[in-house]
C-alpha positions in Angstrom: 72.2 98.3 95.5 68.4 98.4 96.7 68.3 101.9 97.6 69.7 103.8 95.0 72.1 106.5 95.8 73.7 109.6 94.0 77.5 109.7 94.1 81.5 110.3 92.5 81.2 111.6 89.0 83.5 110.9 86.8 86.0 112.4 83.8 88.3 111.9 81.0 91.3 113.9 80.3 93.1 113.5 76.6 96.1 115.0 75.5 97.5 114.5 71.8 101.0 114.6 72.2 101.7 114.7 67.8 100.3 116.9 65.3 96.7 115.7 64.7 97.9 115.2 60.7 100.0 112.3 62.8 96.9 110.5 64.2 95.0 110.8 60.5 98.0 108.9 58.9 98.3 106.4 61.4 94.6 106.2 62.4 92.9 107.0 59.9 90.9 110.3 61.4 92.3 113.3 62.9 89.4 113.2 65.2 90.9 110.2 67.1 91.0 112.2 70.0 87.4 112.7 69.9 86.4 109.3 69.8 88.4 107.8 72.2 87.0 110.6 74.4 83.4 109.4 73.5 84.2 105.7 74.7 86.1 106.9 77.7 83.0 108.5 78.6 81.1 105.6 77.6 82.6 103.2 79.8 82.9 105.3 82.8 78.5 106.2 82.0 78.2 104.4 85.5 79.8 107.8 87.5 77.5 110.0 85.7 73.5 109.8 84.9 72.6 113.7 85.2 74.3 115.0 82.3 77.7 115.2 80.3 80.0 117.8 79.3 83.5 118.0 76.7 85.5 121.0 76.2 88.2 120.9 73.3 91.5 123.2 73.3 93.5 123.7 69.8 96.7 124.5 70.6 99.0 127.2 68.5 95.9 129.1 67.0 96.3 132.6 65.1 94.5 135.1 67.4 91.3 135.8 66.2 90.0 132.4 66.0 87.8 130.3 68.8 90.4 127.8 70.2 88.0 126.4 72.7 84.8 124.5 72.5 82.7 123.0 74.9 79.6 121.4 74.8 77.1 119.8 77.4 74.3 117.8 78.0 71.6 117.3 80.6 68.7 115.4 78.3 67.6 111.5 78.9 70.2 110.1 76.4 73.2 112.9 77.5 76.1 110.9 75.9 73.7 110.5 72.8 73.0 113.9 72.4 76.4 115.3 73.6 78.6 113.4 70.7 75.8 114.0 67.9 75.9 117.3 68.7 79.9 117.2 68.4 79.6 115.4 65.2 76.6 117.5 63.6 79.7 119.2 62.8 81.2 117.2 60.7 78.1 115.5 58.8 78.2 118.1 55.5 82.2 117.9 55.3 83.7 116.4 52.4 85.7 112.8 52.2 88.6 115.2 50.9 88.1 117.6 53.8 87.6 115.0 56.2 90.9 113.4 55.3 92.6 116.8 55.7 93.3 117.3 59.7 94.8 121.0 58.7 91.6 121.9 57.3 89.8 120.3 60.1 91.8 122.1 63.0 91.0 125.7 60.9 87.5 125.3 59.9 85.2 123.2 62.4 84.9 123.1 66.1 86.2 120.5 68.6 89.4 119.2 66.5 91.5 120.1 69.4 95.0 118.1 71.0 93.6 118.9 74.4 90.0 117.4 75.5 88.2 117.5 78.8 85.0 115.1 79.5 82.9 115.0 82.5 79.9 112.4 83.8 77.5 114.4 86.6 75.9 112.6 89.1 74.6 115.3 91.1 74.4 114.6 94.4 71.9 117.9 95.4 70.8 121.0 93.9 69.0 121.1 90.3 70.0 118.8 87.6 70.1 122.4 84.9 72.6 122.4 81.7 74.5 125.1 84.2 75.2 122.7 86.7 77.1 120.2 83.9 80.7 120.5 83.7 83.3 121.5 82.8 83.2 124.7 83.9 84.6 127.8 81.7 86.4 130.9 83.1 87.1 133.2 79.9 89.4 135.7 79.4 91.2 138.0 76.8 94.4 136.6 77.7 95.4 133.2 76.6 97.1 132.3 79.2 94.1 133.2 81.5 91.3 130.9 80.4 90.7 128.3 82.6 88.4 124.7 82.2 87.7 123.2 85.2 85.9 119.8 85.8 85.9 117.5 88.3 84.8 114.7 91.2 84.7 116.3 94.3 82.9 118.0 97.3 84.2 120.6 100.0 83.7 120.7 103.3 84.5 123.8 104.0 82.9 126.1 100.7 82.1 129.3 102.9 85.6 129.6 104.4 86.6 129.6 100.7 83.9 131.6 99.3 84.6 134.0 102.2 87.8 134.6 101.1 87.0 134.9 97.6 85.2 137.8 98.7 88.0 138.6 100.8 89.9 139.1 97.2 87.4 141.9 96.4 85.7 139.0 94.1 81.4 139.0 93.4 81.0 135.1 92.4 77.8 134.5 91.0 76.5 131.2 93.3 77.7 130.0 96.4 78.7 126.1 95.4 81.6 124.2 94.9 82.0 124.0 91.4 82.4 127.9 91.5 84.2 128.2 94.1 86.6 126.3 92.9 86.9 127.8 89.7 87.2 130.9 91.0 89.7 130.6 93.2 92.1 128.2 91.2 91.6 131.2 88.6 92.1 133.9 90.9 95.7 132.7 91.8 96.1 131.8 87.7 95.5 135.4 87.3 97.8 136.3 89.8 100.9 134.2 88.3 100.6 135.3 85.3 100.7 138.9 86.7 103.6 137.7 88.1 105.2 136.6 85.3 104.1 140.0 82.9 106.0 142.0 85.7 109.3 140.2 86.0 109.8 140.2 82.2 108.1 143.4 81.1 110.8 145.6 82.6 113.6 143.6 80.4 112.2 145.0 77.5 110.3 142.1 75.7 106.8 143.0 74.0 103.3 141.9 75.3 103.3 139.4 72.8 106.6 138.2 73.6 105.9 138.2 77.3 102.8 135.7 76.7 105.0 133.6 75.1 107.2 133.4 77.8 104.1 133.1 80.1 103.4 130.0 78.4 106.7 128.6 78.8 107.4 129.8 83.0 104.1 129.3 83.9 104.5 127.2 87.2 101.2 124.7 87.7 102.9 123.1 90.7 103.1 126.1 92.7 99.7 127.3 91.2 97.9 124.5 92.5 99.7 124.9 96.4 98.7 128.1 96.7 95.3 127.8 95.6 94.4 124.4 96.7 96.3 125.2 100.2 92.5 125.3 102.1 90.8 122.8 100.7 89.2 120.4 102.8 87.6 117.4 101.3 87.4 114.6 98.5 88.6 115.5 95.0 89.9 114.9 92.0 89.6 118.3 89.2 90.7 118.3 86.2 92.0 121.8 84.5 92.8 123.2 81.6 94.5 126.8 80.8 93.9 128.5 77.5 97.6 128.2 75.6 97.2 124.4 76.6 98.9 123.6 79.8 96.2 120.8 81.6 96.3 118.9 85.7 94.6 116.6 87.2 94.9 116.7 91.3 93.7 114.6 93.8 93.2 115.1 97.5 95.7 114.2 99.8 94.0 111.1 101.2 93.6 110.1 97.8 89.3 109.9 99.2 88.7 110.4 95.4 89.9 108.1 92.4 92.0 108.7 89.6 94.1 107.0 87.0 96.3 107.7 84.0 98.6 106.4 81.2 101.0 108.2 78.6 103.5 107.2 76.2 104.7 109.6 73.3 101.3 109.8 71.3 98.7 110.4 74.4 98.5 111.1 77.6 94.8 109.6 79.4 93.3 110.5 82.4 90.3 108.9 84.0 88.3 108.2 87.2 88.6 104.2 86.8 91.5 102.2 85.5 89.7 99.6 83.1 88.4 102.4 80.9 91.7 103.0 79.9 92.5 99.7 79.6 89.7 99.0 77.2 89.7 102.3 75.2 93.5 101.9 75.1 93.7 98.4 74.5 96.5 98.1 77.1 97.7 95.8 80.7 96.8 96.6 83.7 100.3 97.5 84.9 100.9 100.2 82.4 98.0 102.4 83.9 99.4 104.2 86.7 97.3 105.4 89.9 97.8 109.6 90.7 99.4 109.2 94.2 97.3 111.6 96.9 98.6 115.3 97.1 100.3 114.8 93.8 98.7 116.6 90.1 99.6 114.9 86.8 101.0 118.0 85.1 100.8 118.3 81.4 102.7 121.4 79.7 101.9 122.4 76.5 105.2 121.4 75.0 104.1 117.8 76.4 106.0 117.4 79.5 104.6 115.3 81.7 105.3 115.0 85.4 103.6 113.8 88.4 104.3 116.4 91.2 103.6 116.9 95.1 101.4 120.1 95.1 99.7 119.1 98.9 101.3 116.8 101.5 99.9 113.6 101.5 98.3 112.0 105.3 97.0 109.3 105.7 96.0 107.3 103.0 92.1 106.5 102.7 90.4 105.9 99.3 86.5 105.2 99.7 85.8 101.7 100.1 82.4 102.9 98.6 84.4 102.8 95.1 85.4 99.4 96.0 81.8 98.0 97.4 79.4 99.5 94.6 79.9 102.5 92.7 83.3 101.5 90.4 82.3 99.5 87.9 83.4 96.3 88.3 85.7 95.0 85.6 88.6 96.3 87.7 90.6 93.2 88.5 91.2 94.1 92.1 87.7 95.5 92.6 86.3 92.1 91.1 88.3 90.2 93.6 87.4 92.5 96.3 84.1 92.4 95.7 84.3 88.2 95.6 86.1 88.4 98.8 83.5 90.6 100.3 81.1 87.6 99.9 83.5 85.1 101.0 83.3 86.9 105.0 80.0 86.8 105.1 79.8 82.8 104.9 80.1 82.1 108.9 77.8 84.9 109.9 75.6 83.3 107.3 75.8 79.8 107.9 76.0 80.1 111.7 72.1 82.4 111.1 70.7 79.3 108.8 71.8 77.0 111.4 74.4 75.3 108.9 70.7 74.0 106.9 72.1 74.2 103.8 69.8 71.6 102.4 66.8 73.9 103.0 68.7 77.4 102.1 68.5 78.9 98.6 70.6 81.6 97.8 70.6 84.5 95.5 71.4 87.7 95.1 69.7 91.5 94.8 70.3 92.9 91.0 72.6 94.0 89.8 75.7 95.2 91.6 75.8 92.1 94.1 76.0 89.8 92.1 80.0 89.5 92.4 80.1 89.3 96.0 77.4 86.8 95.1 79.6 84.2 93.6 82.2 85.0 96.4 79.5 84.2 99.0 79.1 80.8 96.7 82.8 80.0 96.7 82.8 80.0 100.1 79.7 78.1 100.9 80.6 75.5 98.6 84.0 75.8 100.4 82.4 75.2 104.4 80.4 72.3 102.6 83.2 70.7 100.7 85.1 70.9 104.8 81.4 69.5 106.2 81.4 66.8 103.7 84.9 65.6 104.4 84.6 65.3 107.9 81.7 63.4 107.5 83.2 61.0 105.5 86.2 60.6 107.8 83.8 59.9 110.7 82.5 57.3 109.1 85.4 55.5 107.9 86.7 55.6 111.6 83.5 54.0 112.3 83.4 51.8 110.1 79.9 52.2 108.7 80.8 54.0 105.7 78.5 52.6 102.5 78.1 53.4 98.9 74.2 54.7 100.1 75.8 56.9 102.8 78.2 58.2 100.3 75.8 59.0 98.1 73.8 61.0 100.3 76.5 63.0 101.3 77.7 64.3 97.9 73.8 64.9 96.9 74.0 67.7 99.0 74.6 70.9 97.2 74.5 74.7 97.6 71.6 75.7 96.3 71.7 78.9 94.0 68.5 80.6 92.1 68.0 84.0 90.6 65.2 84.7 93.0 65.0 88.5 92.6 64.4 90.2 89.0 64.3 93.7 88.9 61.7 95.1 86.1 61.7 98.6 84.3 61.4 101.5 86.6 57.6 101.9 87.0 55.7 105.2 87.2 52.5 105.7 88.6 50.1 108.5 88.9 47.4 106.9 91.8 47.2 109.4 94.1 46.2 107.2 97.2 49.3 106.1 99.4 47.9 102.9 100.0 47.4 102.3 96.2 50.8 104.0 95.1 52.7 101.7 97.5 51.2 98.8 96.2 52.6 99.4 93.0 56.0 100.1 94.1 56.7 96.8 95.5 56.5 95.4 92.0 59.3 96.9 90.8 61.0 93.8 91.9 59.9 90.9 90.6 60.4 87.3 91.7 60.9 83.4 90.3 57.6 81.0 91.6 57.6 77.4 91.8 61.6 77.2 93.2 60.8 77.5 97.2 59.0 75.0 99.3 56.7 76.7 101.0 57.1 77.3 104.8 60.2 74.8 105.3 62.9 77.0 102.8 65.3 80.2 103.8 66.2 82.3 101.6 69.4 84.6 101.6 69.4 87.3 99.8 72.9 89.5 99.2 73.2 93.4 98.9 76.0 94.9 98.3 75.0 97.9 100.7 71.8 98.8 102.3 71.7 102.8 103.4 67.7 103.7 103.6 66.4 100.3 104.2 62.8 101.6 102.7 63.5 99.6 99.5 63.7 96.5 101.4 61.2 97.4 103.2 58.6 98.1 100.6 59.8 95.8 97.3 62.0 93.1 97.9 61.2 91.4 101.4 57.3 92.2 100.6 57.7 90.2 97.3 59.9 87.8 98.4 57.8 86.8 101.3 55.3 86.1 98.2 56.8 82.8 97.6 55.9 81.5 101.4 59.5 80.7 102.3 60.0 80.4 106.3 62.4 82.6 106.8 64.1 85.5 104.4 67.8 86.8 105.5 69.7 90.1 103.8 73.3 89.9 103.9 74.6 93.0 102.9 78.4 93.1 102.1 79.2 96.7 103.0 78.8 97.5 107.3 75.8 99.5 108.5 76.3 103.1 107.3 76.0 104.7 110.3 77.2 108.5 109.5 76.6 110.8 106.8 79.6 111.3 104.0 80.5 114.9 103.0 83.2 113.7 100.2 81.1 113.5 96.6 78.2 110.6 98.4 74.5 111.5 98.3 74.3 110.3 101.7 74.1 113.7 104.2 71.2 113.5 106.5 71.4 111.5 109.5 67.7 110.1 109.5 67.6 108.9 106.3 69.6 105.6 108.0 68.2 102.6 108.9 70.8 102.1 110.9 70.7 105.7 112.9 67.1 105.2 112.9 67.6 101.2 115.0 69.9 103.0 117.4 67.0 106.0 118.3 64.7 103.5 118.6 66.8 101.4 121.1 67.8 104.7 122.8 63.9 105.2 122.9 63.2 101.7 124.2 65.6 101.6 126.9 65.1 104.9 128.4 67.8 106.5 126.8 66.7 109.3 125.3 68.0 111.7 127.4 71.5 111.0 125.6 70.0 112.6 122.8 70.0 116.0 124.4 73.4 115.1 126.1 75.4 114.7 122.8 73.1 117.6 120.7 75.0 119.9 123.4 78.1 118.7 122.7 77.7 119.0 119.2 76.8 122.6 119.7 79.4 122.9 121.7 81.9 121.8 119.3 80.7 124.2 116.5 82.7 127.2 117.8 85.8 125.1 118.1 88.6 125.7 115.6 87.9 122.6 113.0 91.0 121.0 113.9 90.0 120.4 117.6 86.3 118.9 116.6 85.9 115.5 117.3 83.2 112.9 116.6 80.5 113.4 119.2 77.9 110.9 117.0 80.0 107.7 118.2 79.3 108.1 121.8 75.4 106.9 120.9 76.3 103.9 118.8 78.8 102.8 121.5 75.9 102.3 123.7 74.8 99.1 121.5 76.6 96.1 120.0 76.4 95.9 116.0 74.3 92.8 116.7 72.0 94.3 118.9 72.1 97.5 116.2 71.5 94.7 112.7 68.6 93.0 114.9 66.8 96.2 115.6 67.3 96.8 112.0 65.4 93.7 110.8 62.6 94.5 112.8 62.4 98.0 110.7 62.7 96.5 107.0 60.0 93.7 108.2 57.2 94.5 106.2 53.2 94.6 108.0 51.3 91.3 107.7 54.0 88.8 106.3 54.7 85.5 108.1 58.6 84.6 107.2 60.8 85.6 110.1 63.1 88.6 108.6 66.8 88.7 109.8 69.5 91.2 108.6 73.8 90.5 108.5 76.1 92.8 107.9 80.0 92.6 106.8 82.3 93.8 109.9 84.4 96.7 109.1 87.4 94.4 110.5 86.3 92.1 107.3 85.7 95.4 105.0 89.4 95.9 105.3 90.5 92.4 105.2 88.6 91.8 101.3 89.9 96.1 100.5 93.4 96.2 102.4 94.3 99.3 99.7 91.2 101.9 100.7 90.4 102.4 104.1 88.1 105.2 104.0 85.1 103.8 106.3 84.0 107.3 107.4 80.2 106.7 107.2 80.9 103.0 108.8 83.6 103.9 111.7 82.8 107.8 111.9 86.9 108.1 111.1 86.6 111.2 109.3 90.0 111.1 106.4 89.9 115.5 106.9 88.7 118.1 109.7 86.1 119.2 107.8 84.4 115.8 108.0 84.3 116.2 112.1 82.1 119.4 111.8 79.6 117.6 109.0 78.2 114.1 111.3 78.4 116.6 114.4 76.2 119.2 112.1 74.3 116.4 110.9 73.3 115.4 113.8 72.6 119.1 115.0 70.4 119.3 112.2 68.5 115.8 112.6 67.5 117.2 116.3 66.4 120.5 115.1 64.3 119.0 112.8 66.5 120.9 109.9 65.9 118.8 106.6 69.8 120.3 105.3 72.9 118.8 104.4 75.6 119.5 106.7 78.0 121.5 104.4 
């Protein structure tokens, strides 16, 4: 991706379902738990570049002992200096000790059966150690400590946060995370009042009753009645003191999750091949959490998959799917293959079918596997191109070894073009100066294009802001002389803001919103402006259920051809010669390569939850009031 974006985070969930004295006979360590943890977090690094976080739970503890640790992270190397603190712990113990997982479990921190990890990539407010998950909610009672982590965003925090103080509750910030945490804890509180009441009057004893807690206490009812408002894109990740854990995901299934178990461990994670690879297992053993369902894991080590919100309809973000999932996913890889196969007419049909004078390449680093996608299919159309050719020539009857010749020396030309150096700082305090040395973070291959007759084609996986194009890659590229330079990118034009876990919230910060204000501007349409702000304001005291998408009414004004071309003219640097043309992928050909996640909300505007109807119509409340805020 050329403009870089902030988006999902990502966690890691372990239970140890035998004593840990099993796992250092047939492992060799009791803290296997911890270090499949540390590469579960390693190979999920991609959803998380602001800091980590692990809590630890040991289970059956004597009172009077700490039974949960947790540390975080939010320094350069965070999974570095997260697991060396961890194992700091660990460094003066003895070979005997070491071997000893009783002794471990008693007498250091973090040898625990239940483990929580978390990767933040915060999409706004500060990047401090207090904004790392998980998140700790302590308590006296056992059975009333709660860990919360997750991969989510609300739309709809100050309805919640309203009613938390509605509860009598004084929360400490106004944010998500919080809010969340306090209000899963506030009903957790509340069933195990629940519970103390129905069995105190039989007689038991308080320390009875908490065992008793422990055994009743109903997860799948906790999480309906305290999930029951939530609007938005989730997936959170709890765990309760005595060691009961969930993971729950939205009921559009927006955000990911996957998990396996068997009768050693139970695994939880935000992408699938991490568990295949820490695991070592198939692709079909790792099960996907269906939408509106929580994995439930009780502390005797039942686990179930339950219903805890009903389900609609079903649409996981293609985003995953395009760029932020890494890609060793076999579907994702094939996805992300097919994505570049759709582009080939678009492409071919711009190039005027000159494939003898087209080199293609791609933009590091995520592209490159709708790269080869885009090749297959190029080589595909010239494979059909060379065929006929050959047939009309047999039917002709002119068909000669030299003709032949010529027709299979043409070739799809592929070159790694674009090389992306070391982030580069700079402390020139002119503009002109500074911008000069951000167009070299790109660099670029010489000697490879003839100068003034080549096109190049360039592929993207998505282009949001346009300003790296603008400012690196098409001013370096045009560098090398070429005639013409065209950017395919393999995602649609995001043309509305997300509101689901996406750094992408402000209207103008689109290239594409920014070509349709300047067509509106062009043709004398700016009036429409005014006309849909009032609408928007007008739907902002509407219940959020009636709120529709005023935002659309604009772009239906223009063609996405008319939209793309106005966009080229915006990423076309001052002063270079080579004609610059933009393509995007249809949304029709989005869900043709991704048939499994439909969410194309900040493509189509088809908001997955109310909540995401009252963000683009703030948005764009916001973008005329000259407000430089998110929407929710």
């Amino acid at each position: 991706m050329s403009d870089q974006i902030k988006h999902e985070c990502g966690l890691a969930l372990i239970r140890l379902l035998k004593p840990l004295e099993f796992y250092q006979k047939k492992y060799g360590t009791a803290l296997y738990g911890l270090n499949k943890m540390q590469l579960l977090l390693q190979k999920q690094r991609n959803r998380g570049q602001d800091g980590a976080g692990l809590v630890t739970i040991k289970l059956d503890t004597e009172p009077g002992t700490r039974f949960i640790s947790r540390k975080r992270s939010n320094s350069p190397q965070y999974l570095k200096d997260l697991f060396d603190g961890v194992y700091s712990h660990f460094q003066d113990v003895s070979p005997e000790n070491l071997n000893d997982a009783v002794w471990l479990k008693e007498n250091k921190p973090y040898v625990g059966e239940l483990l929580l990890g978390h990767l933040r990539y915060g999409t706004h407010g500060a990047n401090t150690i207090e904004t790392v998950h998980p998140f700790l909610r302590q308590n006296n009672w056992i059975t009333r400590n709660l860990v919360l982590a997750g991969n989510f965003n609300l739309t709809n925090v100050d309805e919640l946060f309203n009613e938390l103080i509605g509860f009598g509750q004084y929360p400490k910030e106004k944010s998500d995370t919080v809010t969340v945490l306090e209000k899963i804890g506030h009903f957790l509180d509340d069933e195990v009042q629940i519970l103390f009441s129905w069995f105190k009057p039989e007689g038991y004893s308080n320390q009875e009753i908490n065992s008793l807690i422990v055994e009743h206490l109903d997860i799948q009812r906790l999480l309906q009645r305290s999930t029951r408002k939530f609007d938005g894109g989730y997936v959170m990740a709890g765990l309760i003191g005595h060691g009961d854990a969930f993971v729950m995901r939205d009921p559009a299934g927006i955000r990911p999750a996957f998990y396996y178990h068997d009768d050693e461990i139970v695994v939880v994670a935000s992408e699938r091949p991490a568990i295949q690879t820490v695991l070592d297992i198939r692709y079909f053993q790792v099960n996907e959490l269906k939408p509106g369902h929580a994995l439930i894991i009780k502390k005797n080590g039942k686990v179930s998959e339950e219903m805890c919100k009903d389900p609609v309809q079903k649409s996981p973000c293609s985003f995953e799917r395009i760029y932020f999932s890494r890609g060793t996913d076999r579907d994702i890889y094939l996805e992300r293959k097919k994505l570049g196969q759709l582009l080939v007419a678009k492409i071919l049909h711009k190039i005027d079918y000159d494939l003898e004078n087209t080199i293609f390449s791609f933009i590091p680093n995520t592209a490159e596997v709708a790269f080869f996608g885009m090749m297959k299919g190029l080589e595909e159309k010239l494979n059909e191109i060379k065929t006929r050719k050959i047939l009309e020539l047999q039917k002709s009857s002119s068909l000669t070894e030299e003709k032949l010749t010529e027709i299979f020396r043409l070739s799809v030309r592929a070159e790694k073009l674009a090389v992306k150096d070391e982030k580069l700082r700079t402390f020139i305090a002119d503009k002109a100066s500074r911008g000069l040395m951000v167009s070299h973070v790109y660099d670029v291959t010489y000697g490879i294009v003839k100068n003034e007759v080549d096109t190049l084609v360039l592929i993207d996986d998505s282009i949001v802001r346009g300003t790296t194009l603008k400012d690196t890659i098409i001013y370096i590229l045009s560098t090398l002389r070429p005639k013409k330079i065209v950017i395919v990118s393999s995602a649609p034009q995001i043309r509305y803001p997300d509101c689901y876990g996406i750094d992408m919230s402000k209207m103008k910060e689109f290239v594409a919103f920014r070509a349709l204000i300047a067509l509106l501007e062009e043709d004398g349409k700016s009036y429409l402006l005014q006309e849909v702000y009032q609408r928007c304001v007008e739907q902002d005291s509407l219940p959020v259920n009636e709120m529709t998408n005023q935002v659309k009414f604009l772009y239906d004004q223009y063609t996405d051809e008319q939209i793309s071309a106005k966009i080229s003219e915006l990423v076309t640097p001052e002063n270079i010669l080579p004609e610059v043309s933009v393509i995007y992928q249809s949304i029709e050909d989005l869900h043709k390569a991704c048939p499994e996640h439909k969410g194309d909300w900040y493509f189509s505007g088809n908001y997955p939850t109310p909540g995401g109807m009252r963000v683009v119509n703030r948005a764009f409340i916001n973008y005329m009031d000259g407000n430089d805020e998110r929407a929710y």
